[in-house]
N, C-alpha and C positions, 0 to 999 in steps of 0.2 A: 422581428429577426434582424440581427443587422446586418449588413450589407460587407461577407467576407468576401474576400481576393476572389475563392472558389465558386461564388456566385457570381461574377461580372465576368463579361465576354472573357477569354483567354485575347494576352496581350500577343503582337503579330511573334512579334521576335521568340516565343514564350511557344505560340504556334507551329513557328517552322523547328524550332529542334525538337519538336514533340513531333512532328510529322518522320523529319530523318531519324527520331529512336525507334519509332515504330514501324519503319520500314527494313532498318536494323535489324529489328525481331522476327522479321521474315525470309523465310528462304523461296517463297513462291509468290509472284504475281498480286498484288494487292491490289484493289481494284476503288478507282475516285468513289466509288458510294461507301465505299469499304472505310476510305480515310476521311469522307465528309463524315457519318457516323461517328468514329471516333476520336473527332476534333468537334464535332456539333455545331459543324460550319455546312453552308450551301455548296454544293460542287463546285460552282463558280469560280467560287472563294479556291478550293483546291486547286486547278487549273490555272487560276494564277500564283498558288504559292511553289506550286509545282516548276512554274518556268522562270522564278523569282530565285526559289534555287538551284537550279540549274544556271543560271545566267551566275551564279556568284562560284560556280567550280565544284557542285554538289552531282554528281555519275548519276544522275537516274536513270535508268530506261524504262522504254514502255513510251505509252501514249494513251490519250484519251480514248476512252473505249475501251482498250483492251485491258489496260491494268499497269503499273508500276512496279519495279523491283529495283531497289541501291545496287549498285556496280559490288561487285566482290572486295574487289582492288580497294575500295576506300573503309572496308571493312579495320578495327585495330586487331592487332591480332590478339587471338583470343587468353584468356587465362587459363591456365591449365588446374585441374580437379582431381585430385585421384580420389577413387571410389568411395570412401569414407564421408570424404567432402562432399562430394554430391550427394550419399542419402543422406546427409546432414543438413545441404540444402532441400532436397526435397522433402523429406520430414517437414520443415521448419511451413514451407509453400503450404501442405498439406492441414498441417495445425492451424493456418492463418484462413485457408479454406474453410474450414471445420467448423471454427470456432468464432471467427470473424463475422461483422455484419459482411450485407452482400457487396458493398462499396471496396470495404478492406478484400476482401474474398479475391473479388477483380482482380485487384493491384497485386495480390500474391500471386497468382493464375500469368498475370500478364508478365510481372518481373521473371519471372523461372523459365518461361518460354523464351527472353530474350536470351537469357543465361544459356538457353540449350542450342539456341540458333547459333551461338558463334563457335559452341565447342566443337571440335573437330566430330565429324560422323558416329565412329563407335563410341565416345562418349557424352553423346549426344541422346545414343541411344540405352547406354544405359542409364542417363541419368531419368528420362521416361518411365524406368524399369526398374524403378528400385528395390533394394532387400529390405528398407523400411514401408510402412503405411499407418497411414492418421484417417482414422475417420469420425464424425462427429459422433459425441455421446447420445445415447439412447436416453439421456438424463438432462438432454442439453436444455436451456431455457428460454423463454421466447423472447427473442430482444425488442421490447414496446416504445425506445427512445432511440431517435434516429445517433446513431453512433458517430458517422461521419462528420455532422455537424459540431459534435461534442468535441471529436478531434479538432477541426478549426479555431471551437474556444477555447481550447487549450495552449493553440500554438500563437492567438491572438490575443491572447488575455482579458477575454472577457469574463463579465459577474454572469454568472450563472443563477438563478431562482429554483428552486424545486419542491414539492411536496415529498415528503419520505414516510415510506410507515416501516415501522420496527417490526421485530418480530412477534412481536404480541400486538399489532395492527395498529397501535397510538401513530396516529400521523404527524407530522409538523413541517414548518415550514423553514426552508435555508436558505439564504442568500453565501454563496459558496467562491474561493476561486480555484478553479479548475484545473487541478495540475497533474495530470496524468489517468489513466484507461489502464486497469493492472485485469489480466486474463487468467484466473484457479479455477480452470477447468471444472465442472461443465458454466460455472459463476463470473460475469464482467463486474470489476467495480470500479467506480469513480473515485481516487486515491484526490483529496480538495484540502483546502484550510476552508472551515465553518466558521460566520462569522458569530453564529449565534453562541456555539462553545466556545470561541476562542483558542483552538484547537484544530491540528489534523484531525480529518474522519477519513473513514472508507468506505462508502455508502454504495450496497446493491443496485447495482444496474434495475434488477428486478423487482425492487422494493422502491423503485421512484417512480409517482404516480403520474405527475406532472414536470416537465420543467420549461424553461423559459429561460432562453438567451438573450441576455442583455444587452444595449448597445454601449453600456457604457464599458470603459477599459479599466483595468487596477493596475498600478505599480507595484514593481517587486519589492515586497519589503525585506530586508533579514529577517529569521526565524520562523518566514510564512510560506516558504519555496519550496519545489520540490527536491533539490538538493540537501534542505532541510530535512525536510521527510526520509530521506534514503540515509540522512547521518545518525537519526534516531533510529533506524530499526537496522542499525550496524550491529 
């Protein structure tokens, strides 16, 4: 496997404004086990990234022990939403829950909640409340490749390796590069140029037996890209 950004420690700087979004996201008390957890740092570590922004003009309050909250006042002010918009946002959190592996699921769950935390009260609360709802298919399918990772090779351009069987069970094998994750409900596919065909493919999530990320990287060629892809099926 090789060695992506999202597998090595998170860098410090990279740290602290992930700490101050995530306090952002809150309107009550978060507490140093609370943000060691979801930084996957020692508390320690917290306690000093804590008085590291503080000392640089960052409003926290709180203290050890008891929990941290960001000041109001350094809040931006908020965007405003009218009703549509938000079960448009919420919908969209709700599908990405649904349908999503458990990693993306998170980042949906986790973005909507900062989205609600800065809107003023009552639309805060109806965004919570919506006139839409998404919930997963009774048809859905079991996702057997880690998704996440795929996203990574996607944004890093690695070769991808995979066993595929068809739908009449003929297996083969692909050396692929990996350009996008397309979601047709209740079905994920891997949207790749194939080097075996020489051709885009769009190969089931749940029709790849095996795969294997490469460590090596491809360049982008014309004709091979996903922009390519999206020009052909204009």
């Amino acid at each position: 496997m090789p060695n992506f950004p999202g597998n090595e420690p998170m860098r410090r700087a990279d740290r602290l404004f992930r700490i101050v979004e995530y306090l952002k996201g809150r309107r009550q008390v978060v507490t140093g086990d609370e943000l060691a957890a979801e930084m996957e740092i020692g508390i320690r570590t917290i306690y000093r990234d804590i008085a590291d922004l503080r000392t640089s003009g960052v409003p926290i309050v709180g203290e050890a022990g008891l929990g941290y909250l960001l000041s109001r006042d350094y809040l931006v002010q908020p965007l405003m939403f009218d009703v549509e918009e938000l079960d448009a946002l919420a919908l969209g959190a709700q599908m990405v829950e649904s349908w999503g592996d458990p990693k993306l699921a998170h980042s949906a769950r986790r973005a909507f909640e900062k989205i609600a935390a800065v809107l003023p009260e009552a639309l805060a609360a109806g965004a919570r409340q919506s006139a839409a709802y998404a919930c997963a298919s009774r048809d859905a399918l079991p996702l057997t490749i880690d998704l996440a990772a795929l996203r990574r090779a996607i944004r890093s351009k690695h070769w991808v390796d995979l066993h595929y069987s068809d739908k009449h069970g003929h297996e083969s094998r692909r050396r692929v590069r990996p350009l996008s994750l397309v979601c047709i409900a209740p079905v994920w596919l891997l949207a790749a140029w194939c080097e075996l065909r020489q051709d885009f493919r769009e190969f089931r999530i749940d029709r790849i037996t095996r795969l294997t990320i490469t460590d090596e990287q491809f360049e982008e060629e014309a004709g091979k890209t996903l922009e390519d892809l999206q020009e052909l099926k204009r």
